[in-house]
mmJSON file of the N, C-alpha and C atoms, coordinates in Angstrom:
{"data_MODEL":{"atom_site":{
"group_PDB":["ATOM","ATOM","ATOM","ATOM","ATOM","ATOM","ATOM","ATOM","ATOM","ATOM","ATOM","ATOM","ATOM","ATOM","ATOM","ATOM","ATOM","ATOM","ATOM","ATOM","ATOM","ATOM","ATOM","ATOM","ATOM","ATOM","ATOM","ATOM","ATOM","ATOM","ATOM","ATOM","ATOM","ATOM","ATOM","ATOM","ATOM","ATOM","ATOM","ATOM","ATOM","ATOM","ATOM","ATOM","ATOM","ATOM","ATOM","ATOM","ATOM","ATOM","ATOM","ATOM","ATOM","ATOM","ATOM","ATOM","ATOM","ATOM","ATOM","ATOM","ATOM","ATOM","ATOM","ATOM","ATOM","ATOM","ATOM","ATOM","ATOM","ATOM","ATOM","ATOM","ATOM","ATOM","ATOM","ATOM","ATOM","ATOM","ATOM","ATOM","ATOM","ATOM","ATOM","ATOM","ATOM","ATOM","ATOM","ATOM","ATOM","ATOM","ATOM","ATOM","ATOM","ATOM","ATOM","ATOM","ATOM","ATOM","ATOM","ATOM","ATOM","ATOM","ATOM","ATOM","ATOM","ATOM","ATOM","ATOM","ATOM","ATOM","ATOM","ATOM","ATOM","ATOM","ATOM","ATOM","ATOM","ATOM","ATOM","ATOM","ATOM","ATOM","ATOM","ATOM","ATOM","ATOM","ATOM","ATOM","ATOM","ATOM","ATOM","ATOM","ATOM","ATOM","ATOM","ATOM","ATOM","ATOM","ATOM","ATOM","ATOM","ATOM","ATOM","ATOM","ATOM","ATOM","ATOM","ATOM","ATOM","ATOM","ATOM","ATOM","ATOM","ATOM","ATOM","ATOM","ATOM","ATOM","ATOM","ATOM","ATOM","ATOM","ATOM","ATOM","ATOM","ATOM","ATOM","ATOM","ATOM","ATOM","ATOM","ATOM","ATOM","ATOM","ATOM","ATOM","ATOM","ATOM","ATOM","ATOM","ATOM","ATOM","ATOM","ATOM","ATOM","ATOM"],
"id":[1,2,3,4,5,6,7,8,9,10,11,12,13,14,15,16,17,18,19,20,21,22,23,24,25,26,27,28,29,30,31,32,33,34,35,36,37,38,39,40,41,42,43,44,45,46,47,48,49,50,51,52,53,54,55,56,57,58,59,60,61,62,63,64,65,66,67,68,69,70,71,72,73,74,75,76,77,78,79,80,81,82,83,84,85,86,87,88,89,90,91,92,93,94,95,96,97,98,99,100,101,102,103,104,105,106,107,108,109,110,111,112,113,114,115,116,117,118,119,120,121,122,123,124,125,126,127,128,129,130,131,132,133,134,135,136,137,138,139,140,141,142,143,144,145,146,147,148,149,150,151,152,153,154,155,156,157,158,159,160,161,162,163,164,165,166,167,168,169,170,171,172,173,174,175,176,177,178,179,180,181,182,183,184,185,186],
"type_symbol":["N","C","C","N","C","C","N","C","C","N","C","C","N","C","C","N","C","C","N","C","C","N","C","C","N","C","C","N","C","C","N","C","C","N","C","C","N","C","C","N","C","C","N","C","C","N","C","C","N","C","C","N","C","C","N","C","C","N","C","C","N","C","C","N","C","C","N","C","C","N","C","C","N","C","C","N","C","C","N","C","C","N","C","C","N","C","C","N","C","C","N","C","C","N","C","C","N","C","C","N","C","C","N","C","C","N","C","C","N","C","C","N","C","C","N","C","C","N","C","C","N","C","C","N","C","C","N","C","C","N","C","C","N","C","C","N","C","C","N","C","C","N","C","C","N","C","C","N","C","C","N","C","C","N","C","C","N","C","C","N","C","C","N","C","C","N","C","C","N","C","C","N","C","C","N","C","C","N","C","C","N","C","C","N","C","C"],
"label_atom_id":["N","CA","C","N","CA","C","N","CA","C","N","CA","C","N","CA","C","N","CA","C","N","CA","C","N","CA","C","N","CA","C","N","CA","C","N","CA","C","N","CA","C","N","CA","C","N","CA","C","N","CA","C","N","CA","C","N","CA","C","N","CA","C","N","CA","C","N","CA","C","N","CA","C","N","CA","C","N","CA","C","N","CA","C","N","CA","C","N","CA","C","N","CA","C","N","CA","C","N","CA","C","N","CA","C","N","CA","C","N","CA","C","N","CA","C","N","CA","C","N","CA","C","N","CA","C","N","CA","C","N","CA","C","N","CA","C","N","CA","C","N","CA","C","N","CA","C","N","CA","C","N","CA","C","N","CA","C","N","CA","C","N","CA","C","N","CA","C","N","CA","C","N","CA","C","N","CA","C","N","CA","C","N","CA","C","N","CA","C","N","CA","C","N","CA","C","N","CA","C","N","CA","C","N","CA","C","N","CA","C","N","CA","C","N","CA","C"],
"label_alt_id":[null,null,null,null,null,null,null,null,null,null,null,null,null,null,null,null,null,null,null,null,null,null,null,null,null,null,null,null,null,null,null,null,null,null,null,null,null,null,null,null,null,null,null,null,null,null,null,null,null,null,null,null,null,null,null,null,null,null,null,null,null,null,null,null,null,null,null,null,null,null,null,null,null,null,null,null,null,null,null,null,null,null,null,null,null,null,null,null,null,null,null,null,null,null,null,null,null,null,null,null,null,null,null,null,null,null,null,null,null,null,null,null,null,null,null,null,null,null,null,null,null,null,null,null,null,null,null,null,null,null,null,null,null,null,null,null,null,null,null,null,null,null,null,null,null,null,null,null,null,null,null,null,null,null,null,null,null,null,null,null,null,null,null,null,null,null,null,null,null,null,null,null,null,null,null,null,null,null,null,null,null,null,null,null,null,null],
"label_comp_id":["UNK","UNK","UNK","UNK","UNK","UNK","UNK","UNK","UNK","UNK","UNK","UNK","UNK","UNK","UNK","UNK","UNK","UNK","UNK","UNK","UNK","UNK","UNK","UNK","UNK","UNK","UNK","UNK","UNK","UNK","UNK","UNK","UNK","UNK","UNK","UNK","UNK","UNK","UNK","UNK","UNK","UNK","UNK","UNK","UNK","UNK","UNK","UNK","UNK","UNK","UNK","UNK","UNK","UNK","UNK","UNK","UNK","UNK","UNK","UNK","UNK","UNK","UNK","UNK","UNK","UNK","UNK","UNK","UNK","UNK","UNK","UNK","UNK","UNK","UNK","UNK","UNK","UNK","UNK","UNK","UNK","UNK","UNK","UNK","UNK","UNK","UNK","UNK","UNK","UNK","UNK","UNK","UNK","UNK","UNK","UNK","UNK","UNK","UNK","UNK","UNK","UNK","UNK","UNK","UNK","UNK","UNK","UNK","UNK","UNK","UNK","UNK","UNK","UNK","UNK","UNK","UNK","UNK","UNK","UNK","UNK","UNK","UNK","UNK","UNK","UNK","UNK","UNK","UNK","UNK","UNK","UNK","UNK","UNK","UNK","UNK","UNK","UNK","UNK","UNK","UNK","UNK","UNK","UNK","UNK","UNK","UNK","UNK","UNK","UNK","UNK","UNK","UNK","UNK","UNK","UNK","UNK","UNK","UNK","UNK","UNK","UNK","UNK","UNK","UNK","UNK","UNK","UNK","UNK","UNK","UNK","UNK","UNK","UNK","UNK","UNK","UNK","UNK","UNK","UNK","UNK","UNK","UNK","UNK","UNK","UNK"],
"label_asym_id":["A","A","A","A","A","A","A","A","A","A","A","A","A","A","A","A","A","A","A","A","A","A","A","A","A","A","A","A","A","A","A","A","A","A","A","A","A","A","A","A","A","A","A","A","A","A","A","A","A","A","A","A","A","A","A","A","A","A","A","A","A","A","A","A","A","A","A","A","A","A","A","A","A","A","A","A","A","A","A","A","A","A","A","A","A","A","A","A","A","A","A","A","A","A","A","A","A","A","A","A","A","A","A","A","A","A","A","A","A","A","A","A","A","A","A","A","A","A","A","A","A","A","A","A","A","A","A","A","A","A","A","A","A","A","A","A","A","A","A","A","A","A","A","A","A","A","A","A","A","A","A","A","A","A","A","A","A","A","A","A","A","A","A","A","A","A","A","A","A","A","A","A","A","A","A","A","A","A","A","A","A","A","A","A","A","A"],
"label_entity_id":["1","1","1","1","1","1","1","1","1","1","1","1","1","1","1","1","1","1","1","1","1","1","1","1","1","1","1","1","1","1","1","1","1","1","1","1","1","1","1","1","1","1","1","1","1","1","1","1","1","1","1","1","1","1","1","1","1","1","1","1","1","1","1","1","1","1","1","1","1","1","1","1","1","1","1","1","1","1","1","1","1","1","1","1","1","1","1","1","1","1","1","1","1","1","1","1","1","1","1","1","1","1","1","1","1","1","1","1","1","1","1","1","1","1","1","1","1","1","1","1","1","1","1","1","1","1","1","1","1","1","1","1","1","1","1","1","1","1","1","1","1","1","1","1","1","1","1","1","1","1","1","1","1","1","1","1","1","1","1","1","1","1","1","1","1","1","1","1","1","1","1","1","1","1","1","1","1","1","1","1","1","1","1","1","1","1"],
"label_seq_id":[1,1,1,2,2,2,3,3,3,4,4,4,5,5,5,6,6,6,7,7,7,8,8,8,9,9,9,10,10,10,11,11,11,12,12,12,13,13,13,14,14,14,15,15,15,16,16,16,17,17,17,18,18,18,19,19,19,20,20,20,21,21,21,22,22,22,23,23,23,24,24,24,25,25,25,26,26,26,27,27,27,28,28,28,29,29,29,30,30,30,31,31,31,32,32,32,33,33,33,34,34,34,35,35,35,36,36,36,37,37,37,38,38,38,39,39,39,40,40,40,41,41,41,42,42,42,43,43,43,44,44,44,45,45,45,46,46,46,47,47,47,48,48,48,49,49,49,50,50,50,51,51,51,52,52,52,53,53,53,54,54,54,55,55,55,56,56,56,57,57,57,58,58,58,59,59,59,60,60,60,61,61,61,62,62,62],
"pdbx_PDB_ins_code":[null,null,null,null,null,null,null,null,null,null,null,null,null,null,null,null,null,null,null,null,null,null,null,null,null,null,null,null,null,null,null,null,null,null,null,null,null,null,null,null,null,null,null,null,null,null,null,null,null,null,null,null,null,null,null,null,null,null,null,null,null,null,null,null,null,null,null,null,null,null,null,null,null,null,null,null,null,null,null,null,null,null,null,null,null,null,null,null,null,null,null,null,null,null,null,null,null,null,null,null,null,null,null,null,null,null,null,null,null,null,null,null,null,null,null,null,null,null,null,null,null,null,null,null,null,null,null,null,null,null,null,null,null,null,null,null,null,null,null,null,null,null,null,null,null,null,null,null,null,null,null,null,null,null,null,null,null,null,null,null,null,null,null,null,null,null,null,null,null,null,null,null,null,null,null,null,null,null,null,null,null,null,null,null,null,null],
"Cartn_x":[-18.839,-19.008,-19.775,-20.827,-21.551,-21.08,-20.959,-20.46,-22.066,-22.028,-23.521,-22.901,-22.577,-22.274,-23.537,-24.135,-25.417,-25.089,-25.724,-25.693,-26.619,-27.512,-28.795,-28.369,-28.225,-27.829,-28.849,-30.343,-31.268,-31.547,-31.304,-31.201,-29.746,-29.125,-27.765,-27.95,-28.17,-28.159,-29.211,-30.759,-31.653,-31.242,-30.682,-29.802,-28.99,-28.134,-27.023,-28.0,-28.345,-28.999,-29.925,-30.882,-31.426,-30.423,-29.592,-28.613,-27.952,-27.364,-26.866,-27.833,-29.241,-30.436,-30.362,-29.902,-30.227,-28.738,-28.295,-26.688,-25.767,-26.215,-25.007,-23.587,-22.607,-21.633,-21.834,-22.436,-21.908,-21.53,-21.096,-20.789,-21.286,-21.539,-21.85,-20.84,-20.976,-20.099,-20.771,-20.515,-21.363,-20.696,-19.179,-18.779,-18.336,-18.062,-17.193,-15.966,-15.097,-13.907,-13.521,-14.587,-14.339,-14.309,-15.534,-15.492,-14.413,-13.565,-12.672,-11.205,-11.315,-10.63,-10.265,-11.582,-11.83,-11.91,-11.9,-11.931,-10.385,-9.727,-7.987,-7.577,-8.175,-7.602,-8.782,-9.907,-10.861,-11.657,-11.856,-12.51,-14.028,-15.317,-16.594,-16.899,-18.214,-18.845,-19.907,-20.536,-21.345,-21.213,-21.468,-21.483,-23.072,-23.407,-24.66,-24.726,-24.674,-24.342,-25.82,-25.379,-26.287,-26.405,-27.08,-27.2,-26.777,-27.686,-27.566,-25.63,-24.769,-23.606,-22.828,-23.499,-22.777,-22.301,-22.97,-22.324,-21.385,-20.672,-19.416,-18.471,-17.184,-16.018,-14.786,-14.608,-13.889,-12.887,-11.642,-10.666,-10.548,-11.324,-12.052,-13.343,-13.228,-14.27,-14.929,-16.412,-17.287,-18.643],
"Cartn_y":[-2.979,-2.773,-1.476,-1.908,-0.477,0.126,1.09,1.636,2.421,2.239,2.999,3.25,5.192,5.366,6.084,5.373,5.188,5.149,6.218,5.917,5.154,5.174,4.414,2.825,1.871,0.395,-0.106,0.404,-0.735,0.0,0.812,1.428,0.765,1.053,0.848,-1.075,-1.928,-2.746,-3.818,-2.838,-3.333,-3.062,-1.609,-1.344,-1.972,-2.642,-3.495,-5.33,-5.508,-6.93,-6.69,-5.882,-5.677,-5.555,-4.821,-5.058,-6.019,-6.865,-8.33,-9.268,-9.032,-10.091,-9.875,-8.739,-8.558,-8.794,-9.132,-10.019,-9.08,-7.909,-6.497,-7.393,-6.42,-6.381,-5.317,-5.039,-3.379,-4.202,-2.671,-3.025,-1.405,-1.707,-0.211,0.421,1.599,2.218,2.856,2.889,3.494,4.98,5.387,6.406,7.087,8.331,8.57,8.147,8.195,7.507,6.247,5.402,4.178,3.977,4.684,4.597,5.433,6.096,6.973,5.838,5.232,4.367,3.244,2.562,1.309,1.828,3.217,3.936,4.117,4.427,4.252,3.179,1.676,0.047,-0.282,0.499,0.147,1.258,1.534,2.267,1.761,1.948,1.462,2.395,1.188,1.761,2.814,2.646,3.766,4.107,4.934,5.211,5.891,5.386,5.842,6.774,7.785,8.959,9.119,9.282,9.612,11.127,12.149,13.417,13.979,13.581,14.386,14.161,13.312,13.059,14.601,14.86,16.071,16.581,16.896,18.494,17.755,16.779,16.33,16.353,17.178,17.679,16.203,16.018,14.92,14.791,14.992,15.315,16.161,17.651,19.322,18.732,17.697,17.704,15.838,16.039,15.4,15.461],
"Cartn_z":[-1.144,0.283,0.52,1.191,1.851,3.561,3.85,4.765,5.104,6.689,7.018,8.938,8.924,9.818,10.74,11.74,12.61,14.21,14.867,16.156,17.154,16.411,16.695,16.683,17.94,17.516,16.152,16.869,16.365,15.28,14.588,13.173,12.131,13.193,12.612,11.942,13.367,12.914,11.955,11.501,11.057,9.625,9.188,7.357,7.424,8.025,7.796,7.453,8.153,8.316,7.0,6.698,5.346,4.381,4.405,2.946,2.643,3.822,4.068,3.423,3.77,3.404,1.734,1.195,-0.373,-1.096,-0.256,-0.688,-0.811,-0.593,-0.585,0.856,0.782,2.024,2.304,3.645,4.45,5.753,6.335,7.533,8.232,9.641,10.136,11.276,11.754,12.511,13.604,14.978,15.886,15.965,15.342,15.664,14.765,13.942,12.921,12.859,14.714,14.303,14.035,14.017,13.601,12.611,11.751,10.209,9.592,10.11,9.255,9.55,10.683,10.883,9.528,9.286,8.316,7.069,6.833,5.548,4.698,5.91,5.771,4.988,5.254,4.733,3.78,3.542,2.53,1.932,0.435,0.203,-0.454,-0.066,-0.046,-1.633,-2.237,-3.029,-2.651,-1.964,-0.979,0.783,0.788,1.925,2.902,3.726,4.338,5.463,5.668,7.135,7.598,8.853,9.903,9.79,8.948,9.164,10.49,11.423,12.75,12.99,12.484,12.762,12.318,11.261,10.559,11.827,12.446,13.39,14.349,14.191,14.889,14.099,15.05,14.289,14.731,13.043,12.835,11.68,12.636,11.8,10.997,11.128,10.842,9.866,9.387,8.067,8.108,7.825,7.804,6.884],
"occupancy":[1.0,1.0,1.0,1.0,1.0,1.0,1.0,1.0,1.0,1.0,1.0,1.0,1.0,1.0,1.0,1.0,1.0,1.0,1.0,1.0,1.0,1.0,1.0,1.0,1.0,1.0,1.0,1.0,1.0,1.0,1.0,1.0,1.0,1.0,1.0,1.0,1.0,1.0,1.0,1.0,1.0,1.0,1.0,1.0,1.0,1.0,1.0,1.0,1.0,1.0,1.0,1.0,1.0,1.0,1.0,1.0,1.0,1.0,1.0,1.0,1.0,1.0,1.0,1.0,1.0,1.0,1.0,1.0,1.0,1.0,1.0,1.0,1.0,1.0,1.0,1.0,1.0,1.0,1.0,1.0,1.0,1.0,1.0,1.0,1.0,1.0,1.0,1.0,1.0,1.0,1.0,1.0,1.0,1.0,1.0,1.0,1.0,1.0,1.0,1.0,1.0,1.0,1.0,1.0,1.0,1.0,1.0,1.0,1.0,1.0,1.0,1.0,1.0,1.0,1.0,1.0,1.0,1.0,1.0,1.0,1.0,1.0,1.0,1.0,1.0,1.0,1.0,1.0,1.0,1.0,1.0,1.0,1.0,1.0,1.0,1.0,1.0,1.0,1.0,1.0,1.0,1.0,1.0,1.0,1.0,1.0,1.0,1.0,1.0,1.0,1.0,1.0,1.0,1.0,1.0,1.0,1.0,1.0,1.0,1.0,1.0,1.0,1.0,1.0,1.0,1.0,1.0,1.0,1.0,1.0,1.0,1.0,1.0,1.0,1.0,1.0,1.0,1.0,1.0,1.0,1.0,1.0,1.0,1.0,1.0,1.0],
"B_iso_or_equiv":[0.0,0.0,0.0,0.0,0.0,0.0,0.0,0.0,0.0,0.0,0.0,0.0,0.0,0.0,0.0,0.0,0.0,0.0,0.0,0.0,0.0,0.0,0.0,0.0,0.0,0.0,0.0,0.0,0.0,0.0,0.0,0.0,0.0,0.0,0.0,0.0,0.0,0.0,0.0,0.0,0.0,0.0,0.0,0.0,0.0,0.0,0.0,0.0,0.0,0.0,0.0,0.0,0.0,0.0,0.0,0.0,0.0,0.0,0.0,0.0,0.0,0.0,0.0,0.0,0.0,0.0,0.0,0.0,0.0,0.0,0.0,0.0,0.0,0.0,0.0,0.0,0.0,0.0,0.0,0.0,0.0,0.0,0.0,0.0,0.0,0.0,0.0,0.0,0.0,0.0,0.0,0.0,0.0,0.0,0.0,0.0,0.0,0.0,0.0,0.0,0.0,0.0,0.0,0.0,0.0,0.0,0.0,0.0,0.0,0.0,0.0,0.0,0.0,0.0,0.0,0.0,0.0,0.0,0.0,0.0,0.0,0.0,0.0,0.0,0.0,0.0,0.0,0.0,0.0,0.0,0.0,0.0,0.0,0.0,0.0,0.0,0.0,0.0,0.0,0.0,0.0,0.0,0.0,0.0,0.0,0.0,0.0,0.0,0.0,0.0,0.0,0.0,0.0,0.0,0.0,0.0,0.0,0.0,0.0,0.0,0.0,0.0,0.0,0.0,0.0,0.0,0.0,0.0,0.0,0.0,0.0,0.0,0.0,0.0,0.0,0.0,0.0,0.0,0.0,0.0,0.0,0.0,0.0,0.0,0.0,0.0],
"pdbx_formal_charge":[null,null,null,null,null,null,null,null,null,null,null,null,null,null,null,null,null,null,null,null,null,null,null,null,null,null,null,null,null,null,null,null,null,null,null,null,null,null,null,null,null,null,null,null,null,null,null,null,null,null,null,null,null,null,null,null,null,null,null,null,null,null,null,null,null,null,null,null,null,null,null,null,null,null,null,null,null,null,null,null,null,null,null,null,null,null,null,null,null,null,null,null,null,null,null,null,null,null,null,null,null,null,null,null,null,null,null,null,null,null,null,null,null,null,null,null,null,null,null,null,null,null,null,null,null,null,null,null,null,null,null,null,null,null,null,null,null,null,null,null,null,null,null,null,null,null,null,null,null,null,null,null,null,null,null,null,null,null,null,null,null,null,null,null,null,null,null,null,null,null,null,null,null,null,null,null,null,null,null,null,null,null,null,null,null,null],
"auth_seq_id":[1,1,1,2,2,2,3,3,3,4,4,4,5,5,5,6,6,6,7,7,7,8,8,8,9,9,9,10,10,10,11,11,11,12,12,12,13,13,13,14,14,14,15,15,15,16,16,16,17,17,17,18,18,18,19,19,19,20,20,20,21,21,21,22,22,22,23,23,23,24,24,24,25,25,25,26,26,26,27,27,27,28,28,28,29,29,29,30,30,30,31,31,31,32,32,32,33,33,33,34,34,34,35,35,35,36,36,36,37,37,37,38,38,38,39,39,39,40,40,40,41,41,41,42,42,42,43,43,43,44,44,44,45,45,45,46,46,46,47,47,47,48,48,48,49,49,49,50,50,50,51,51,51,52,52,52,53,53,53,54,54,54,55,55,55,56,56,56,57,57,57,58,58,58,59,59,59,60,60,60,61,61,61,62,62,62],
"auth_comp_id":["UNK","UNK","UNK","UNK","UNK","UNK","UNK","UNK","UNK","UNK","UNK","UNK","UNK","UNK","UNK","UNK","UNK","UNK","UNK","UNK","UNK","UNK","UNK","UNK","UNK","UNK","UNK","UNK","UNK","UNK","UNK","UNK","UNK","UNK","UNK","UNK","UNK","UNK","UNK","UNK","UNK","UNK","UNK","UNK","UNK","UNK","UNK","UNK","UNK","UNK","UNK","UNK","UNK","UNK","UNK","UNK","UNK","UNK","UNK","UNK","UNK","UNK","UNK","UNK","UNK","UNK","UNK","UNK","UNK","UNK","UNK","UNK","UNK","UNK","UNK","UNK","UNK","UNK","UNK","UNK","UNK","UNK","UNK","UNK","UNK","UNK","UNK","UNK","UNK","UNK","UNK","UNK","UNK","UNK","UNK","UNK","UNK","UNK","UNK","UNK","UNK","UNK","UNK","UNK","UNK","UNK","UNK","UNK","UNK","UNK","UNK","UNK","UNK","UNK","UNK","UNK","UNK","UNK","UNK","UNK","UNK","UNK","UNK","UNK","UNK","UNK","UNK","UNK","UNK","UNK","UNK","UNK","UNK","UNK","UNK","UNK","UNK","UNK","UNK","UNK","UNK","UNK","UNK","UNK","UNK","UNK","UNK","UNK","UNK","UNK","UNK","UNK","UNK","UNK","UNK","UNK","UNK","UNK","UNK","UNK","UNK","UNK","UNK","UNK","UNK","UNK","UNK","UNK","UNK","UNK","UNK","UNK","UNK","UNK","UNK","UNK","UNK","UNK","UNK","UNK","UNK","UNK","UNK","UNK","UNK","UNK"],
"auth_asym_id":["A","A","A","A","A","A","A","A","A","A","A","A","A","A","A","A","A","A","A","A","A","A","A","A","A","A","A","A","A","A","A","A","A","A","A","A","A","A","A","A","A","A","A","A","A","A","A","A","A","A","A","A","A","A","A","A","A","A","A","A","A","A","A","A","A","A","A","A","A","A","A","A","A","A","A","A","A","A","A","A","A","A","A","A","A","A","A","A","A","A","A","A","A","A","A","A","A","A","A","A","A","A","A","A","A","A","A","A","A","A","A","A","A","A","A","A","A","A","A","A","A","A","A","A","A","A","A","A","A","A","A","A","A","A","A","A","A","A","A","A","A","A","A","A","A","A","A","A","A","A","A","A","A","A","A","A","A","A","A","A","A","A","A","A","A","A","A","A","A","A","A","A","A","A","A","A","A","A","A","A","A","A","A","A","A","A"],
"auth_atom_id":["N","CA","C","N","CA","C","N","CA","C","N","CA","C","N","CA","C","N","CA","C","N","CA","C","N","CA","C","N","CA","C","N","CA","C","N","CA","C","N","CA","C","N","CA","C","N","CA","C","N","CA","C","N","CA","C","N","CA","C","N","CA","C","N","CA","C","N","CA","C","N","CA","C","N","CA","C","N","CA","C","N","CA","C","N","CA","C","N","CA","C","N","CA","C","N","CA","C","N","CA","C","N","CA","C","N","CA","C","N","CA","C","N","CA","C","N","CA","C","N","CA","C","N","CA","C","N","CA","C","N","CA","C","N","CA","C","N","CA","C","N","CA","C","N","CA","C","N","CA","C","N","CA","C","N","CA","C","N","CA","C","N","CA","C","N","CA","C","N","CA","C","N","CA","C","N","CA","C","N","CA","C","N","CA","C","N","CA","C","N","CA","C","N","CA","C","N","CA","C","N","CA","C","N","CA","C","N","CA","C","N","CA","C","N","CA","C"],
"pdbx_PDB_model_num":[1,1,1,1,1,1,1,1,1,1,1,1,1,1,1,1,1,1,1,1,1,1,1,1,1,1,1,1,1,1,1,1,1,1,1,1,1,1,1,1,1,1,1,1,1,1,1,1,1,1,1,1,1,1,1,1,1,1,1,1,1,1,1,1,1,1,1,1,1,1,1,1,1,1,1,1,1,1,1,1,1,1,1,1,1,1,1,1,1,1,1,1,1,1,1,1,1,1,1,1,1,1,1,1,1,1,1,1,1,1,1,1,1,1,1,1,1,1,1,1,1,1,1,1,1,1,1,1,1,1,1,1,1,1,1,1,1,1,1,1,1,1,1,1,1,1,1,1,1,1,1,1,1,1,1,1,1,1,1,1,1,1,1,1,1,1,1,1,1,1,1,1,1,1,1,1,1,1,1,1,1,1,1,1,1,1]
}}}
């Protein structure tokens, strides 16, 4: 499972639909707390961050 946390819809959802097309599983996140959410019940082989996300304070560390 790939994890790709994106605020951008049409970013978010064009790396997801490309990794889907190459038979990977991801799934994406519009928020950090969602992905820290789905991170709790699953742990991913990679993970993809939105740089600009860095500077949001989440749960002190991101």
């Amino acid at each position: 499972m790939i994890y790709l946390v994106e605020d951008d819809e049409s970013i978010r959802e064009l790396v997801v639909y490309t990794l889907k097309s190459q038979g990977m599983d991801a799934k994406g996140f519009e928020r950090p707390s969602l992905f820290w959410k789905e991170l709790e019940k699953e742990v991913p082989a990679l993970i993809l961050l939105d740089i600009m996300r860095l500077n949001e304070k989440v749960n002190s560390t991101f």
